[in-house]
C-alpha beads as a LAMMPS data file, in Angstrom:
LAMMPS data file: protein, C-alpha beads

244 atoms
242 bonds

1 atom types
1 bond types

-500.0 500.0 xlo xhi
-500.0 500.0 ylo yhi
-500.0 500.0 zlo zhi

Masses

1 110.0

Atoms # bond

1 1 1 317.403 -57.400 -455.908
2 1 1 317.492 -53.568 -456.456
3 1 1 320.801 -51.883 -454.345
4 1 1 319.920 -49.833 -452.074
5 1 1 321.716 -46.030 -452.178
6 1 1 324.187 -46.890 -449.352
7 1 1 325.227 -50.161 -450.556
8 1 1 325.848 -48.275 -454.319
9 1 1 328.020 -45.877 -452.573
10 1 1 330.009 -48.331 -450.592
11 1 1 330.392 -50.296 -453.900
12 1 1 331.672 -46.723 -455.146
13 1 1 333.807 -46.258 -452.403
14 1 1 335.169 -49.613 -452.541
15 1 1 335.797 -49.255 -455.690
16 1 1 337.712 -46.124 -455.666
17 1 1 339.910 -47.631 -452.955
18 1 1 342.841 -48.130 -454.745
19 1 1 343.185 -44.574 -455.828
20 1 1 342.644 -43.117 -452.208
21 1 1 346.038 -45.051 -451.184
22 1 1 348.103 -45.214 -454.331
23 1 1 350.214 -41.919 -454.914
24 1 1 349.544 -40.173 -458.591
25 1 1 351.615 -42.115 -461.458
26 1 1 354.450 -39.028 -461.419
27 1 1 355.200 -39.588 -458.227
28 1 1 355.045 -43.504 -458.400
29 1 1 357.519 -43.186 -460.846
30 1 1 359.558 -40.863 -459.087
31 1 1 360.525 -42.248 -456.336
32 1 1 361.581 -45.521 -458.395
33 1 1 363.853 -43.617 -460.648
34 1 1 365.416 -42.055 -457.494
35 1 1 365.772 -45.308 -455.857
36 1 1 367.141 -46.701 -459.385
37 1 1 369.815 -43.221 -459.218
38 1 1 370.730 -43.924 -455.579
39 1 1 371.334 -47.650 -456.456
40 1 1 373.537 -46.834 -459.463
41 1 1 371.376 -48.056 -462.018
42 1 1 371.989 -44.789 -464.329
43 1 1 375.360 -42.674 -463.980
44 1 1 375.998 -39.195 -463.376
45 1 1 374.882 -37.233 -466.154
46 1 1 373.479 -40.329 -467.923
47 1 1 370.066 -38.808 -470.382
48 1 1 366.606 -40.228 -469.325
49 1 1 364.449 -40.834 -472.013
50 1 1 361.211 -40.311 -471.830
51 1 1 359.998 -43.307 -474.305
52 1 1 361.736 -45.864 -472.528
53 1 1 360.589 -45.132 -468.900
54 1 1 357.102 -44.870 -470.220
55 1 1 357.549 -48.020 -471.764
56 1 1 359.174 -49.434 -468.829
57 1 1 356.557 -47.813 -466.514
58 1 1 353.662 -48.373 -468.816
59 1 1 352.226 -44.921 -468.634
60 1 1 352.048 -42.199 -471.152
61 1 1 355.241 -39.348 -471.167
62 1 1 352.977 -37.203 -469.215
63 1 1 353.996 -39.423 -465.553
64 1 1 357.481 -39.342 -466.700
65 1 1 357.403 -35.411 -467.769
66 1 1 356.000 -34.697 -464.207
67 1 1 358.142 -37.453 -462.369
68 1 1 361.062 -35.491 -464.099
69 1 1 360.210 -32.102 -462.666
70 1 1 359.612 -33.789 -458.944
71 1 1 363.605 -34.618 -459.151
72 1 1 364.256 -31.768 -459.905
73 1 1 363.268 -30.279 -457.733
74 1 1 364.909 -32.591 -455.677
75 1 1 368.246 -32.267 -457.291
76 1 1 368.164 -35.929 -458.377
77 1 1 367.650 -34.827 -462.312
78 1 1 368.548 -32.058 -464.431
79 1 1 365.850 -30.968 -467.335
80 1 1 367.430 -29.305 -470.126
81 1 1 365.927 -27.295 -472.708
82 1 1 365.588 -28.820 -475.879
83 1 1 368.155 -32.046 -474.691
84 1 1 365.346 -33.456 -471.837
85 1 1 366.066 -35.082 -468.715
86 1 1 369.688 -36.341 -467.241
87 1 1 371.442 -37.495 -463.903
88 1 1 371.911 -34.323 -461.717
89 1 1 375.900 -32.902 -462.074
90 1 1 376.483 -30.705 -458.653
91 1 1 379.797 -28.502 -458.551
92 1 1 382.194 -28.664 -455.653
93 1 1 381.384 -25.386 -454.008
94 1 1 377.545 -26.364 -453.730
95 1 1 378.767 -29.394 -452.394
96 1 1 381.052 -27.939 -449.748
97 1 1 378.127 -25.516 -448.902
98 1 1 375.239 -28.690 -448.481
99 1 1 378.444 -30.163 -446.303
100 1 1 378.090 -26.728 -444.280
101 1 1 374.196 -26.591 -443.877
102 1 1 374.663 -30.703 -442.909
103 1 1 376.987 -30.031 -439.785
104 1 1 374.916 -26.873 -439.259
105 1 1 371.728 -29.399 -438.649
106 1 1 373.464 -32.594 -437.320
107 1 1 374.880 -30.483 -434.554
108 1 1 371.836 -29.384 -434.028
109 1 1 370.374 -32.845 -433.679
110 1 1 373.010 -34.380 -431.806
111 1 1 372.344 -31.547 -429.048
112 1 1 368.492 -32.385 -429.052
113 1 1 369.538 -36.102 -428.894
114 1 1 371.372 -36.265 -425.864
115 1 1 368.685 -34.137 -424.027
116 1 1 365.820 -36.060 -425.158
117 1 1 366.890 -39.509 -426.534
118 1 1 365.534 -42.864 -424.750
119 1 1 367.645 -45.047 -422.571
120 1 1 366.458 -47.779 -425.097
121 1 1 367.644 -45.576 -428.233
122 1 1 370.977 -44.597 -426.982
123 1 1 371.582 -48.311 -426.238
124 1 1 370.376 -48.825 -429.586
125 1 1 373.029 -46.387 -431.315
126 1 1 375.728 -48.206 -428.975
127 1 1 374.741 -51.536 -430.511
128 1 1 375.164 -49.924 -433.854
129 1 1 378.480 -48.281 -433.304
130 1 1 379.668 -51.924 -432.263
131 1 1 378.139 -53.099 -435.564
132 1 1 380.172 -50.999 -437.366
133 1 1 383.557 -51.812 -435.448
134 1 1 382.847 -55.596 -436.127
135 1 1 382.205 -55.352 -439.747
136 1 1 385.403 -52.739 -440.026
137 1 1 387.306 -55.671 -438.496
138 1 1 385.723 -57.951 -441.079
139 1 1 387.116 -55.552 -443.559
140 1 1 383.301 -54.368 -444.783
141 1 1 383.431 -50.322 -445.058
142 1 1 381.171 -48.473 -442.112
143 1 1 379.496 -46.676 -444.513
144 1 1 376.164 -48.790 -444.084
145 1 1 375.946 -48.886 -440.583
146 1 1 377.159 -45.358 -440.316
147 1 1 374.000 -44.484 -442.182
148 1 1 371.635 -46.619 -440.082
149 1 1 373.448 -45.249 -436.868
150 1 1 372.892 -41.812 -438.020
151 1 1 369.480 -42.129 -438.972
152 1 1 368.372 -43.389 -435.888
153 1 1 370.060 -40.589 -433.930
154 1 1 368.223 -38.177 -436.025
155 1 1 365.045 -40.564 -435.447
156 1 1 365.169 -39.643 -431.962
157 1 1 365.910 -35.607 -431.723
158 1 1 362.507 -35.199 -431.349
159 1 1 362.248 -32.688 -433.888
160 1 1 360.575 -33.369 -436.847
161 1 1 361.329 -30.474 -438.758
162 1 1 365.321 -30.903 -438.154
163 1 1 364.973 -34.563 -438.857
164 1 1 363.432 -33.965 -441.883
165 1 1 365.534 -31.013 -443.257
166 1 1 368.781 -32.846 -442.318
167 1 1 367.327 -36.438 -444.261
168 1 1 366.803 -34.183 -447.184
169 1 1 370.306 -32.945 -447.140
170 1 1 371.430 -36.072 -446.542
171 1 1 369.575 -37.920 -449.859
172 1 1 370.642 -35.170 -452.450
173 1 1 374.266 -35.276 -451.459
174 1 1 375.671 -38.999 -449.733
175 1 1 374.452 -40.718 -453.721
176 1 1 376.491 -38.272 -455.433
177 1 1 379.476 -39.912 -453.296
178 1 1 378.604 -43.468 -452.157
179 1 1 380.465 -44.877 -455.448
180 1 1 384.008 -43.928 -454.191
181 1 1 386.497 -45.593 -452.632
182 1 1 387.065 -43.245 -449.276
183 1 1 387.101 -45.834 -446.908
184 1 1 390.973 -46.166 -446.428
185 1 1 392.314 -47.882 -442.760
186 1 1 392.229 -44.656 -441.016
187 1 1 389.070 -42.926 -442.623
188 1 1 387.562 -46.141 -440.985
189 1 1 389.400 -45.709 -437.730
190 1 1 388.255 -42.226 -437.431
191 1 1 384.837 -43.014 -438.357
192 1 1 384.360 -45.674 -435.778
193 1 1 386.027 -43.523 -432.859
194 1 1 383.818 -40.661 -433.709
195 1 1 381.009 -42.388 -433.740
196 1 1 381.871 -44.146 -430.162
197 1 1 382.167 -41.222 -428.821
198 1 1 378.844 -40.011 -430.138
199 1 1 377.456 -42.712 -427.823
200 1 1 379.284 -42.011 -424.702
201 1 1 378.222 -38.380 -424.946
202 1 1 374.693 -39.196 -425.753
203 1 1 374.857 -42.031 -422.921
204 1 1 376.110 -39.032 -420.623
205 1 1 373.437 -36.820 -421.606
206 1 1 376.141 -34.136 -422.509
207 1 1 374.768 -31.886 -425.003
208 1 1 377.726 -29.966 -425.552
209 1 1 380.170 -32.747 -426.245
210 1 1 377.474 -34.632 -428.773
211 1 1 377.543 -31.160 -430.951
212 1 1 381.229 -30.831 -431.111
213 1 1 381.729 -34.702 -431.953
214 1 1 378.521 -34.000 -434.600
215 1 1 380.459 -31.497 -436.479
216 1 1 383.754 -33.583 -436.668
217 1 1 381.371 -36.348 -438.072
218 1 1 380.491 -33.866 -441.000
219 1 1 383.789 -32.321 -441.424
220 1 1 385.629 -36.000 -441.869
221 1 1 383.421 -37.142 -444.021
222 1 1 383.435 -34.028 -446.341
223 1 1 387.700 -33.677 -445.976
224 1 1 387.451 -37.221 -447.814
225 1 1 384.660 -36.912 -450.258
226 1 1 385.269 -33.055 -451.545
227 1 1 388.957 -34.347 -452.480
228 1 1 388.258 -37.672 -454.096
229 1 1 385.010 -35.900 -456.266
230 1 1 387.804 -33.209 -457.485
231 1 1 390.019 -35.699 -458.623
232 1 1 387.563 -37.631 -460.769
233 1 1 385.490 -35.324 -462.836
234 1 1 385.889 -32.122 -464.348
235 1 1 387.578 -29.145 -462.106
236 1 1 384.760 -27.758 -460.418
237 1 1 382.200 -30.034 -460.868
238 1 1 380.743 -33.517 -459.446
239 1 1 379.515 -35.923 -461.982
240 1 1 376.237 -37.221 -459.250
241 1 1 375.708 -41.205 -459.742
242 1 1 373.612 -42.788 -456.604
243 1 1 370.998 -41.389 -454.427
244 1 1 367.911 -40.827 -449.625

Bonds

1 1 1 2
2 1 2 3
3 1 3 4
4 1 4 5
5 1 5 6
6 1 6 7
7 1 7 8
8 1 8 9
9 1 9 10
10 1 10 11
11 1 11 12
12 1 12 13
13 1 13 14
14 1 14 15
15 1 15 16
16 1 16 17
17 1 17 18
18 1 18 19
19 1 19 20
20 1 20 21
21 1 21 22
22 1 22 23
23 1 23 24
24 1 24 25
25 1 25 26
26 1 26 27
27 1 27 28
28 1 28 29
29 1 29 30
30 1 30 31
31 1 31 32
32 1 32 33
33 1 33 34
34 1 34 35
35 1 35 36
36 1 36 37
37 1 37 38
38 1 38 39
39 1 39 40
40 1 40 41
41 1 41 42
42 1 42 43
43 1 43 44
44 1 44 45
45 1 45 46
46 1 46 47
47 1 47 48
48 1 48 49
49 1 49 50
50 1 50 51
51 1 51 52
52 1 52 53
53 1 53 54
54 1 54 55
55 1 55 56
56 1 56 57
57 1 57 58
58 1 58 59
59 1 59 60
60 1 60 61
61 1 61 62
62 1 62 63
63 1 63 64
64 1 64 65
65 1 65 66
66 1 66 67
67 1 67 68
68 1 68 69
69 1 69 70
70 1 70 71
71 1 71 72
72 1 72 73
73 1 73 74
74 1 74 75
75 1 75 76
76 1 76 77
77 1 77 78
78 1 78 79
79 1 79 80
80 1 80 81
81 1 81 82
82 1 82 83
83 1 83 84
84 1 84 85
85 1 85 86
86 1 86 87
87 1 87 88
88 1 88 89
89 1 89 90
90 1 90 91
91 1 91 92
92 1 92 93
93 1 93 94
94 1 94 95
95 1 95 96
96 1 96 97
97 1 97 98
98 1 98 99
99 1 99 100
100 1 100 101
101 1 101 102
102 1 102 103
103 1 103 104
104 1 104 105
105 1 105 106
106 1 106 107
107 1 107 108
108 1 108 109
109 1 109 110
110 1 110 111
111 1 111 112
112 1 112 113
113 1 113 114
114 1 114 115
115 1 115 116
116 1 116 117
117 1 117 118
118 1 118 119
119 1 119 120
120 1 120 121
121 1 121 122
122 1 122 123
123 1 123 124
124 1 124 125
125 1 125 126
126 1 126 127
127 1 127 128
128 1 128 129
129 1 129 130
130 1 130 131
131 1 131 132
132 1 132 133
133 1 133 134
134 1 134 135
135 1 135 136
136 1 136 137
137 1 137 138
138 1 138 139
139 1 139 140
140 1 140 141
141 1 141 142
142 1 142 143
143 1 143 144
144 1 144 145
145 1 145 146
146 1 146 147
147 1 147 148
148 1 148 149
149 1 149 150
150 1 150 151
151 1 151 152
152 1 152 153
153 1 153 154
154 1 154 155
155 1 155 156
156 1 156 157
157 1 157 158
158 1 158 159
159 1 159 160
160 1 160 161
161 1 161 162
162 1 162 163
163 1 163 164
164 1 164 165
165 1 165 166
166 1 166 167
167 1 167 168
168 1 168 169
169 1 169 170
170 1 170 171
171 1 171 172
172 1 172 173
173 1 173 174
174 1 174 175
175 1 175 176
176 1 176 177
177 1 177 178
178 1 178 179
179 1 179 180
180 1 180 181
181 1 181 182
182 1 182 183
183 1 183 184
184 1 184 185
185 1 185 186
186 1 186 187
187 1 187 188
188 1 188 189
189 1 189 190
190 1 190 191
191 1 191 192
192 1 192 193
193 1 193 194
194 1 194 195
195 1 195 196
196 1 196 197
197 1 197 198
198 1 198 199
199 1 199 200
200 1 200 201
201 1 201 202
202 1 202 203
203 1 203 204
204 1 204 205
205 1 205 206
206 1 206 207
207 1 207 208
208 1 208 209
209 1 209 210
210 1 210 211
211 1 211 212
212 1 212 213
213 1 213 214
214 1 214 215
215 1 215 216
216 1 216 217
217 1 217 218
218 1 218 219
219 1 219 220
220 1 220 221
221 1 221 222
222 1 222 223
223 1 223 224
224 1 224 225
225 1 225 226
226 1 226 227
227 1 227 228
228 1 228 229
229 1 229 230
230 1 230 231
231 1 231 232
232 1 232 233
233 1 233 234
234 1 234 235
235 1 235 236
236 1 236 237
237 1 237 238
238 1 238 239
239 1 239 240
240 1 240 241
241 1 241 242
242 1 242 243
């Protein structure tokens, strides 16, 4: 039986289905490198080689080439004339200034928070605050449920643009970092009553108080990153290992 032109161009359709929903190879491989930097599969300044991802990948070097130059631009991966592709190195002064545009923003969206947030989604961020008390007393650092609790605050600003600038910030910078021990007893401490405090001014829809407890956030976090990056790498610059 003969097909008519409509059920050819379904069949066409269909078939092209997988393309229509499957990102270009580049960026496919892209965001698995990143996710392979931000777990600590390669170290700071560690070469990527071209033959061996497309290998690994199974794709020509022309996915990897463009894969590289999405990184970059991402400041995941550094291309280097002549030398190719490596783990991004970031010096402490750009750091300090990302720290700067990060309480900038987080301010920002802790403001927006309290004057727009859900009943449901503060109660959600106080759950996650007691989270992170209960697994400090269980001597687990906060640092993973101080990322979930932050990214749900941010979640619910209600701006997207904010949200997105500040989880940009966020995943070229807290990789670089997440490989150090900076979680002494009173780092933690601080952490946690910062954070509790977060949720009692969100709770009390006080705008001003959420800012000014934002910005401490930021500030304690960089007073115990900028000092521990300095002391292990070369003056002046970060040697990035983990990633978004």
């Amino acid at each position: 039986m003969t097909k008519s032109g409509s059920d050819i161009g379904e069949a066409a359709q269909a078939a092209r289905a997988p393309d229509t929903f499957l990102p270009p190879m580049g960026q496919r491989i892209a965001d698995a490198l990143a996710d392979d930097i931000v777990g600590g599969r390669y170290r700071p300044g560690e070469p990527l080689r071209e033959q061996e991802l497309a290998a690994r990948f199974e794709s020509s070097r022309g996915p990897v080439r463009e894969a590289f130059r999405i990184l970059e631009k991402e400041r995941l991966v550094e291309v280097l004339p002549w030398r190719g592709a490596r783990v991004a190195r970031l010096s402490i002064a750009e750091m300090g200034n990302v720290f700067e545009l990060q309480e900038a923003l987080f301010a920002l969206v802790a403001r927006l928070s309290a004057d727009r947030g859900r009943d449901d989604e503060i109660e959600a961020i106080e759950t996650l605050v007691d989270d992170m008390a209960a697994g400090i007393q269980q001597g687990n650092p906060p640092d993973g449920h101080e990322e979930r609790t932050a990214a749900r605050m941010i979640a619910m600003c209600g701006n997207d643009r904010a949200a997105d600038m500040l989880t940009q910030l966020d995943r070229q910078t807290r990789w670089r970092y997440v490989h150090l021990d900076i979680g002494d007893g009173r780092h933690q401490q601080q952490t946690v009553s910062s954070w509790r405090g977060m949720a009692d001014a969100l709770a009390a829809r006080d705008p001003d108080t959420a800012e000014s407890i934002a910005k401490r956030i930021v500030r304690q976090r960089r007073d115990a990153v900028l000092p521990a990056l300095e002391g292990e790498g070369e003056p002046g610059v970060i040697a990035t290992g983990q990633r978004g």
